[in-house]
DSSP file (Angstrom, degrees, kcal/mol; ACC not computed):
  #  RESIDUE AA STRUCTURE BP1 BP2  ACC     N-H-->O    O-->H-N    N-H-->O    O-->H-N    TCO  KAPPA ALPHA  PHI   PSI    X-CA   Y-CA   Z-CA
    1    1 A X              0   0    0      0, 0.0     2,-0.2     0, 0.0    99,-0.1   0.000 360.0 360.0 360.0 138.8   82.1  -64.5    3.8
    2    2 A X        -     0   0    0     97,-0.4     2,-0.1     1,-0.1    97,-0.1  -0.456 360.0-115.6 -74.9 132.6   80.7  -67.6    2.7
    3    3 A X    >>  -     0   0    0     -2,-0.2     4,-2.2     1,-0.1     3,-0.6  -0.250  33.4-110.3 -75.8 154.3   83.2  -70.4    1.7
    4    4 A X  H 3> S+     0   0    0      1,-0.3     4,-2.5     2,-0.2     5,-0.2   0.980 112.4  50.4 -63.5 -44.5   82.9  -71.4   -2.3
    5    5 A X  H 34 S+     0   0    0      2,-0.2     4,-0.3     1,-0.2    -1,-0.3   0.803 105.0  59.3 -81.1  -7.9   81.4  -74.8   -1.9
    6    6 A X  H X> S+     0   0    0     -3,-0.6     3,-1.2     2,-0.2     4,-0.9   0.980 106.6  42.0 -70.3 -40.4   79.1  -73.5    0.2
    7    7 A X  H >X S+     0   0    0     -4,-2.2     4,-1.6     1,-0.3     3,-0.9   0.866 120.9  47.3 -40.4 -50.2   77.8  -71.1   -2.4
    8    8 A X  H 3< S+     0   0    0     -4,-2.5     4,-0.4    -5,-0.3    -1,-0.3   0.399 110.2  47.1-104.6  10.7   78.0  -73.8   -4.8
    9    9 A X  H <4 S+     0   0    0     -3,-1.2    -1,-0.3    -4,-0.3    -2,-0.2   0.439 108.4  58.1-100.4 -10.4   76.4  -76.5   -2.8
   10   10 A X  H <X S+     0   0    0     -4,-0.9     4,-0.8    -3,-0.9    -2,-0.2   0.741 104.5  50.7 -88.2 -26.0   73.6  -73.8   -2.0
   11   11 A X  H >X S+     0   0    0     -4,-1.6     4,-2.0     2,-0.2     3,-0.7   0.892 111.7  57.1 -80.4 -46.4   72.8  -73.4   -6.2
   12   12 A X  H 3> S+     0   0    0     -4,-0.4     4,-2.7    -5,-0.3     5,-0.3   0.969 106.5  40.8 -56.5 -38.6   72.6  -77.1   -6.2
   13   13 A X  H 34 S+     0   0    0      1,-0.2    -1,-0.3     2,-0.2    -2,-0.2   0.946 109.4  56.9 -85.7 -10.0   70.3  -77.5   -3.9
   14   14 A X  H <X S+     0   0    0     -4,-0.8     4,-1.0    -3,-0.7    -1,-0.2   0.711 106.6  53.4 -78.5 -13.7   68.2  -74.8   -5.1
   15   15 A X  H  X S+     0   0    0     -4,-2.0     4,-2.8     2,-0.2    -2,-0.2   0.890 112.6  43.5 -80.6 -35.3   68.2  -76.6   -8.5
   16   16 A X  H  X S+     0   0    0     -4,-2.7     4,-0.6    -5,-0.3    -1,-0.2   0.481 112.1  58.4 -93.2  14.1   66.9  -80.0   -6.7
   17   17 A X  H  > S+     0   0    0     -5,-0.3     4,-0.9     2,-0.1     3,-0.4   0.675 108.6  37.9 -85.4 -91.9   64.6  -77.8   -4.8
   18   18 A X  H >< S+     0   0    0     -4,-1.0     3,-2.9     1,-0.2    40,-1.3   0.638 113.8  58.9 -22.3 -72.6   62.8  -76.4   -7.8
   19   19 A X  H 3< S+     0   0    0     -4,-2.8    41,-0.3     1,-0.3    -1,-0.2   0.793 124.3  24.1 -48.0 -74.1   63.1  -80.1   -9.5
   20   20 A X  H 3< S-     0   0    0     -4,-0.6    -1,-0.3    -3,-0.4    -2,-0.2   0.486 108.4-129.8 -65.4  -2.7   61.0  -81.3   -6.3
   21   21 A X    <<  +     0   0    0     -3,-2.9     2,-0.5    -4,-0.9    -3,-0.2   0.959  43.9 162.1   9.6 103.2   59.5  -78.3   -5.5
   22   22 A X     >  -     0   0    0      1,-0.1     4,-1.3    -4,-0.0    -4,-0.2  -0.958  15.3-174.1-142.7 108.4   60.0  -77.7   -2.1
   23   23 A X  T  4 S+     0   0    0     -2,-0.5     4,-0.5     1,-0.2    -1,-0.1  -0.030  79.2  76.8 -92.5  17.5   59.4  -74.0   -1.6
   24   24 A X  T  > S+     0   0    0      2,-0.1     4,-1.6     3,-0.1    -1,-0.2   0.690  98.3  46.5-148.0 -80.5   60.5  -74.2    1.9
   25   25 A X  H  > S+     0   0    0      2,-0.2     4,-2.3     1,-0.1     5,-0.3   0.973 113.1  51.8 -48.8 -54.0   64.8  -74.3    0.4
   26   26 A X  H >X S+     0   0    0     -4,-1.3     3,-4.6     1,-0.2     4,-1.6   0.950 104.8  52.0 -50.6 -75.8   64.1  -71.3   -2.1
   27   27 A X  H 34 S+     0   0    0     -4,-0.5    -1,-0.2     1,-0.3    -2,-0.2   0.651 115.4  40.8 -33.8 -43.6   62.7  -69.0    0.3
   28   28 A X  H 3< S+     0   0    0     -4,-1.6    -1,-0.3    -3,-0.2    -2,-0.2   0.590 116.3  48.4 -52.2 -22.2   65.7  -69.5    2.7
   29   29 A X  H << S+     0   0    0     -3,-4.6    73,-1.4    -4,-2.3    -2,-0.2   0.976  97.1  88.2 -93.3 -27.3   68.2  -69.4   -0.1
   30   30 A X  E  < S-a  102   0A   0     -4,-1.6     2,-0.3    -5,-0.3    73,-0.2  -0.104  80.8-127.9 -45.2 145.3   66.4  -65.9   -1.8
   31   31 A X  E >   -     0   0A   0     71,-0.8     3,-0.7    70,-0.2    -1,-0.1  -0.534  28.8-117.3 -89.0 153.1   67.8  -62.6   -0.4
   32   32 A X  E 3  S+     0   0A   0     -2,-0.3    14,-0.2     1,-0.2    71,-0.1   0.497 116.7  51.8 -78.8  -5.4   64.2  -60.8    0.7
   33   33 A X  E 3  S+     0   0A   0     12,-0.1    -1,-0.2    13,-0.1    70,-0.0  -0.218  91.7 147.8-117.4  36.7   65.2  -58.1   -1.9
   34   34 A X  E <   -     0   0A   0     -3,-0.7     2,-0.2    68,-0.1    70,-0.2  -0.052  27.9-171.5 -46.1 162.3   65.8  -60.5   -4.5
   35   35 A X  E     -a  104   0A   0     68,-1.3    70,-0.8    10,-0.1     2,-0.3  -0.698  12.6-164.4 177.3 150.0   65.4  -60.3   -8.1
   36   36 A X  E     -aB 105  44A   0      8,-1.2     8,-1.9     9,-0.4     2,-0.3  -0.745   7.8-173.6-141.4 140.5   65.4  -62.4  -11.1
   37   37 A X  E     +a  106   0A   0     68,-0.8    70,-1.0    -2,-0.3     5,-0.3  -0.964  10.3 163.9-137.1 157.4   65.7  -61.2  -14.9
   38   38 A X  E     -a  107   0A   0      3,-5.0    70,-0.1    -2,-0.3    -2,-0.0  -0.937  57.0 -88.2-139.4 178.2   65.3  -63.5  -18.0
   39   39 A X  S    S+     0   0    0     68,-0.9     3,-0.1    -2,-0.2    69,-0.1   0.889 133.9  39.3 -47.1 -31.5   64.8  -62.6  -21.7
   40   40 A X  S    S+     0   0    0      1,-0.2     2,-0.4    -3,-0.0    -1,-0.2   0.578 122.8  27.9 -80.8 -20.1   61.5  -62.8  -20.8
   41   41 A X        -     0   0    0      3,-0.0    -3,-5.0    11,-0.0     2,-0.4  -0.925  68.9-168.2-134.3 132.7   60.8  -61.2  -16.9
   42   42 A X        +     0   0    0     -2,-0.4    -5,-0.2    -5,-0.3    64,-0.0  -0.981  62.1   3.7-137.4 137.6   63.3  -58.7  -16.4
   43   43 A X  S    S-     0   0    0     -2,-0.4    -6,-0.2     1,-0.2     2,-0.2   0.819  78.4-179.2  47.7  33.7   63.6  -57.4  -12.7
   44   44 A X  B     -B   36   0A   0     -8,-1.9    -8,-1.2     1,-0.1    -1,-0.2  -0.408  22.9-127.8 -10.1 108.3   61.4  -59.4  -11.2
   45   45 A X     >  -     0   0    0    -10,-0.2     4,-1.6    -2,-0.2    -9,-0.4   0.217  32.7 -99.7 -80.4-157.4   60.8  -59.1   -7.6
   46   46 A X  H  > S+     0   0    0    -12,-0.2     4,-0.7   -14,-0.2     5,-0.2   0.890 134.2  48.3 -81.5 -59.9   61.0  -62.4   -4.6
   47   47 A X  H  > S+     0   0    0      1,-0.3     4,-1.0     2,-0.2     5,-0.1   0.815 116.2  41.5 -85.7 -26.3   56.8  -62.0   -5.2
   48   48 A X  H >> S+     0   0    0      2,-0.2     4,-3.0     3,-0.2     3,-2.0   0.977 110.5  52.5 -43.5 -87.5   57.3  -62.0   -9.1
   49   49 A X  H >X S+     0   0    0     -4,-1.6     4,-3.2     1,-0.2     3,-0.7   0.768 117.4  42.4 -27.6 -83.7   59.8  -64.6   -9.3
   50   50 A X  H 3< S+     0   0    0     -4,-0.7    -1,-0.2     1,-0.3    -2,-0.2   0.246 112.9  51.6 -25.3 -42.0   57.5  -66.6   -7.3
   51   51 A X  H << S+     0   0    0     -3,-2.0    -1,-0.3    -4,-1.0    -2,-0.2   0.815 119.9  30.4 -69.3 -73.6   54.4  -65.6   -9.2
   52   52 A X  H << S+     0   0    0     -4,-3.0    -2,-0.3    -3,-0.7    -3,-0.2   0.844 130.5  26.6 -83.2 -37.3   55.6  -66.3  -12.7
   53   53 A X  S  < S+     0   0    0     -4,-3.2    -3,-0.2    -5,-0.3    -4,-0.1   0.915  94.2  84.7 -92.4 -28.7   58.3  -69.6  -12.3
   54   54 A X  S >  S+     0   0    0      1,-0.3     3,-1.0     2,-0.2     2,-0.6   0.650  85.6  58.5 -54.3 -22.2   57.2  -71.3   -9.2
   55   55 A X  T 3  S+     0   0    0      1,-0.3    -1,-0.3    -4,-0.1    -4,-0.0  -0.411  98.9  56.0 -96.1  74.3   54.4  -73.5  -11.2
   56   56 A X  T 3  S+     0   0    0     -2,-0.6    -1,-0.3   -37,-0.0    -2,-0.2   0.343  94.3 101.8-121.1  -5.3   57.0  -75.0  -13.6
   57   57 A X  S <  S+     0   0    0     -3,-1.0   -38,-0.1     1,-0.2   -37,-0.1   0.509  71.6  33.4 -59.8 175.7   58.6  -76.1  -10.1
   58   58 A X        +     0   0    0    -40,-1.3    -1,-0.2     1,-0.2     2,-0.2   0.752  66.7 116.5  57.0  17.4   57.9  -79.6   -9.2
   59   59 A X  S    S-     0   0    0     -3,-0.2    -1,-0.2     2,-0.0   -39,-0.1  -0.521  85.6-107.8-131.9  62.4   57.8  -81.7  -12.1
   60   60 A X        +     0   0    0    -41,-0.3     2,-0.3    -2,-0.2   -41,-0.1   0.682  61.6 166.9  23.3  96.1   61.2  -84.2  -11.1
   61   61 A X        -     0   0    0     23,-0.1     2,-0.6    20,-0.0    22,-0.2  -0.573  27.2-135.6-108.2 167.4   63.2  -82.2  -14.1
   62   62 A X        -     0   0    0     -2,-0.3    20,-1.6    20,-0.1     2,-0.5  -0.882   7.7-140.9  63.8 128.7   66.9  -82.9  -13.8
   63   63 A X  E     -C   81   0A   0     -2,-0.6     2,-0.4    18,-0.2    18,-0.2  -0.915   6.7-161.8-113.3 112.3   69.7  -80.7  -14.1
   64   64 A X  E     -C   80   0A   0     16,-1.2    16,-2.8    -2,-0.5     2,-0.7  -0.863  28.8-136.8 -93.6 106.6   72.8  -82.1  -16.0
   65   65 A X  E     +C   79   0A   0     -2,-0.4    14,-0.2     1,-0.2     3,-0.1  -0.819  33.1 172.8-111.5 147.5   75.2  -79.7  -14.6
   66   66 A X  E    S+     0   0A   0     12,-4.4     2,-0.3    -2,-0.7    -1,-0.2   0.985  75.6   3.3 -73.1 -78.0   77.9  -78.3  -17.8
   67   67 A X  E     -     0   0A   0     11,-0.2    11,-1.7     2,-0.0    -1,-0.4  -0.691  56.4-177.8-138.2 127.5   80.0  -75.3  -15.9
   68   68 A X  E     +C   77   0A   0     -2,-0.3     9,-0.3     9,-0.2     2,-0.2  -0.719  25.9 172.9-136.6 116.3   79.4  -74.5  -11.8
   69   69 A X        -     0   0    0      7,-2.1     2,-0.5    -2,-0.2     7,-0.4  -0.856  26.0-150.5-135.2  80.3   82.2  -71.1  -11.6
   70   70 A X        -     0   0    0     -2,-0.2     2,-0.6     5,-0.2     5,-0.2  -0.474  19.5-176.5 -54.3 100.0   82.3  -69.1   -8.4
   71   71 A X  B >   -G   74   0B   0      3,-1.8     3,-1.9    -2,-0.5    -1,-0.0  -0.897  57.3 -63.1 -93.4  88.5   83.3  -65.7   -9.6
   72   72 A X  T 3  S-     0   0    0     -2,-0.6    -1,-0.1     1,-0.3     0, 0.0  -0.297 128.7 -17.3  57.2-153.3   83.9  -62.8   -6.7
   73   73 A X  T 3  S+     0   0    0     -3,-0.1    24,-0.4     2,-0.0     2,-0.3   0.451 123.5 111.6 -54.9  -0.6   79.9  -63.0   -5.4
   74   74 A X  B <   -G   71   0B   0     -3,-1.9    -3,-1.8    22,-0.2     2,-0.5  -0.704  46.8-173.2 -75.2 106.5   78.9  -64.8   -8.8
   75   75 A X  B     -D   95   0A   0     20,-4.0    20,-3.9    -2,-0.3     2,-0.5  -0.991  15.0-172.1-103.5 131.1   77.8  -68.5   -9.2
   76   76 A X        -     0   0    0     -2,-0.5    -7,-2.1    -7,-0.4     2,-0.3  -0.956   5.6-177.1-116.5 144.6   77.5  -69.1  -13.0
   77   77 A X  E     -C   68   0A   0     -2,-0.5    16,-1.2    16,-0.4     2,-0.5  -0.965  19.8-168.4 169.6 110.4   76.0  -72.4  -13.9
   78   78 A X  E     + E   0  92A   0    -11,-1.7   -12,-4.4    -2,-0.3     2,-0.3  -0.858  25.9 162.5-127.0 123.7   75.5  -73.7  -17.1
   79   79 A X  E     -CE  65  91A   0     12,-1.5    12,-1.5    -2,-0.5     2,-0.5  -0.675  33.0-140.2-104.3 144.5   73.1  -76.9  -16.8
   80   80 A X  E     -CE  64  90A   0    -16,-2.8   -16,-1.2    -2,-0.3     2,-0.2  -0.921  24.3-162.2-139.9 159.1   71.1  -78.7  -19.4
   81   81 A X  E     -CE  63  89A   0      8,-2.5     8,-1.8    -2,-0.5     2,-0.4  -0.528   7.8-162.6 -96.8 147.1   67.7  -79.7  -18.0
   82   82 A X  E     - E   0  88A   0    -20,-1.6     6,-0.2     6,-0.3     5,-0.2  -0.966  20.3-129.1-140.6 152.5   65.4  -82.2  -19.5
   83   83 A X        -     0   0    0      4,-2.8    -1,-0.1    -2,-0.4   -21,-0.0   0.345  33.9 -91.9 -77.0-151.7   61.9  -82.3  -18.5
   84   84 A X  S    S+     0   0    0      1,-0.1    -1,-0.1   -23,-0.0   -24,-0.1   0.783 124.0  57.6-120.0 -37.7   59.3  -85.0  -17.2
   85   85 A X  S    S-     0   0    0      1,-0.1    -1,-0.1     2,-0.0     3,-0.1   0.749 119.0-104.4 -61.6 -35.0   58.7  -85.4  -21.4
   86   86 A X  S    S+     0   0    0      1,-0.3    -1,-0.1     0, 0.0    -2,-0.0  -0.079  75.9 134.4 140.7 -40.0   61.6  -86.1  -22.4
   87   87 A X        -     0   0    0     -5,-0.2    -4,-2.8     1,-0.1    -1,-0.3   0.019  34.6-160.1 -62.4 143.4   62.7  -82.7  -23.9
   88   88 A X  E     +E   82   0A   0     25,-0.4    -6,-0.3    -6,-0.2     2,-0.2  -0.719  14.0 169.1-121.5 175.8   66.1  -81.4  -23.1
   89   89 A X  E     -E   81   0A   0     -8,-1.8    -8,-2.5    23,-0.3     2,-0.3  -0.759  27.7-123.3 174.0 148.5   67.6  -77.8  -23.3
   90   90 A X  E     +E   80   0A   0     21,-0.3    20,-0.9    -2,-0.2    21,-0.6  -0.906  29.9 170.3-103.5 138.2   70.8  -75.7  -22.2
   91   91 A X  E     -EF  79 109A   0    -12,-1.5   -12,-1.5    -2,-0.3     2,-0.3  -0.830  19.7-152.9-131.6 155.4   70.7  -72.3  -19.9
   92   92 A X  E     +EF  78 108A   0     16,-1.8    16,-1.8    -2,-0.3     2,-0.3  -0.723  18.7 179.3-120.8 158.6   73.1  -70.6  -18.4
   93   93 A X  E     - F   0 107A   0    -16,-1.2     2,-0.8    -2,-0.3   -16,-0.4  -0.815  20.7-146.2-166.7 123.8   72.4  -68.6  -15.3
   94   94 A X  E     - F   0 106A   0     12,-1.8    12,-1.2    -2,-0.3     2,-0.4  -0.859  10.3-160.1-102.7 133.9   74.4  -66.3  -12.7
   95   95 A X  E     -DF  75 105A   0    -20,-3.9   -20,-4.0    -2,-0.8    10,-0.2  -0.989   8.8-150.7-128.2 113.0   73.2  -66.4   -9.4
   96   96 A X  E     - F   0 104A   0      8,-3.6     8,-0.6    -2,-0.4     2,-0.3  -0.398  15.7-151.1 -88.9 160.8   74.6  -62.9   -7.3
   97   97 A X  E     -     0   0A   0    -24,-0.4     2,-0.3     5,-0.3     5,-0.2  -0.849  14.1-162.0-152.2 127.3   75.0  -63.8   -3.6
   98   98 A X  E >  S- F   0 101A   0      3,-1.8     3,-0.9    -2,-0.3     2,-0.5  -0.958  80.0 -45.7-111.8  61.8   74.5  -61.0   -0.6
   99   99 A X  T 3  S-     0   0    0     -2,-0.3   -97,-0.4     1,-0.3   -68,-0.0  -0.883 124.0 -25.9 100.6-146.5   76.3  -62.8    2.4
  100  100 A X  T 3  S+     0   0    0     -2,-0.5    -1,-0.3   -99,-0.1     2,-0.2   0.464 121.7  90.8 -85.4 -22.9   74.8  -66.4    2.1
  101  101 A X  E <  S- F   0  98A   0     -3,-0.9    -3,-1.8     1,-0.0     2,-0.4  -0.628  83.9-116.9-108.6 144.7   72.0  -65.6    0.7
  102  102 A X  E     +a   30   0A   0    -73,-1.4   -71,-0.8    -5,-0.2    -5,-0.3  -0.720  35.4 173.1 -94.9 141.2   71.2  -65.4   -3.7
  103  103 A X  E     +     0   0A   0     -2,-0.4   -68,-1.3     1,-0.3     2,-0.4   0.699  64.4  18.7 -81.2 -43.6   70.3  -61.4   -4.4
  104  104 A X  E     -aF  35  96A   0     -8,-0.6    -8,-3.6   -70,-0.2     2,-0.3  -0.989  57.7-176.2-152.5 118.8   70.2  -61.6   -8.0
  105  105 A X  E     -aF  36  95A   0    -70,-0.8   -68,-0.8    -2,-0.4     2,-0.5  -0.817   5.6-174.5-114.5-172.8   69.8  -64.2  -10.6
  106  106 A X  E     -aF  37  94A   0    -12,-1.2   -12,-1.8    -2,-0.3     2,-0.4  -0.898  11.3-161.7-169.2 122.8   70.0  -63.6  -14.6
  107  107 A X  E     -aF  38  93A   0    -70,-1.0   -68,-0.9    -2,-0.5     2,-0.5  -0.993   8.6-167.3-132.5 140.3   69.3  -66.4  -16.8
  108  108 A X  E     - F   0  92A   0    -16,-1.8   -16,-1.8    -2,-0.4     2,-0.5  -0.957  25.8-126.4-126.0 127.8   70.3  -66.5  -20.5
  109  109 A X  E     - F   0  91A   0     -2,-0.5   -18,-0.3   -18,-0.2   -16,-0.0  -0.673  22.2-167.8 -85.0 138.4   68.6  -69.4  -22.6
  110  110 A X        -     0   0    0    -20,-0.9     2,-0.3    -2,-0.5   -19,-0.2   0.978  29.2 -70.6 -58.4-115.9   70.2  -71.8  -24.6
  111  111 A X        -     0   0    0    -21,-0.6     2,-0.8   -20,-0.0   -21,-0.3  -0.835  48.5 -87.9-159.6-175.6   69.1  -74.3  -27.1
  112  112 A X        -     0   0    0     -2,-0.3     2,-0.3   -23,-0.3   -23,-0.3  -0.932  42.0-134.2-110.1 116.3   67.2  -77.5  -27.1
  113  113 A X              0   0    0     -2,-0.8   -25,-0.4   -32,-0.2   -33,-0.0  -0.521 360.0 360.0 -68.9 123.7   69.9  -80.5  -26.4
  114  114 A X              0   0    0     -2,-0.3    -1,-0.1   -27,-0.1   -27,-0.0   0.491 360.0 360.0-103.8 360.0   68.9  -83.3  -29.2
């Protein structure tokens, strides 16, 4: 079993992966039966995910993190993000963990941070 700061040092660095987009950390941290739901993509596969969010990846975004809470296999993370524009906004997200590796994330959207 994986110690709790690793788990929670492994959702950070998948958040400053995505910010830099270095596709290289995600793939290692992704279970190969991964899958990702939002309000919009529900059950997403790893080729999905990848497919539909990996081009917002890369664009130096910064994650202000609210809440990081290691639940049983659970990292819930509630960040707010603001973009290369300026624009800010809060999400919440549970990230499922297999092992070391994240199985399942679920992201619920927020608001726009003024």
């Amino acid at each position: 079993m994986v110690a709790s700061r690793d788990r929670l040092a492994v959702v950070r660095g998948v958040y400053a992966a995505f910010a830099a987009g270095d596709r290289d950390v995600i793939e290692r941290a992704f279970a190969e039966d991964f899958v990702f739901s939002s309000p919009v993509d529900v059950d997403l596969d790893r080729a999905g995910y990848f497919e539909r969010c990996w081009p917002g990846a890369g664009q130096g975004q910064v994650f202000e993190f609210v809440r990081q809470v290691e639940s049983g296999d659970e990292v819930i993370v509630t960040y707010e993000a603001t973009r290369r524009g300026g624009e800010r906004g809060r999400n919440t997200e549970i990230m499922t963990f297999d092992g070391d590796q994240i199985s399942r994330v679920e992201v619920y959207f927020g608001w726009n941070v003024e």
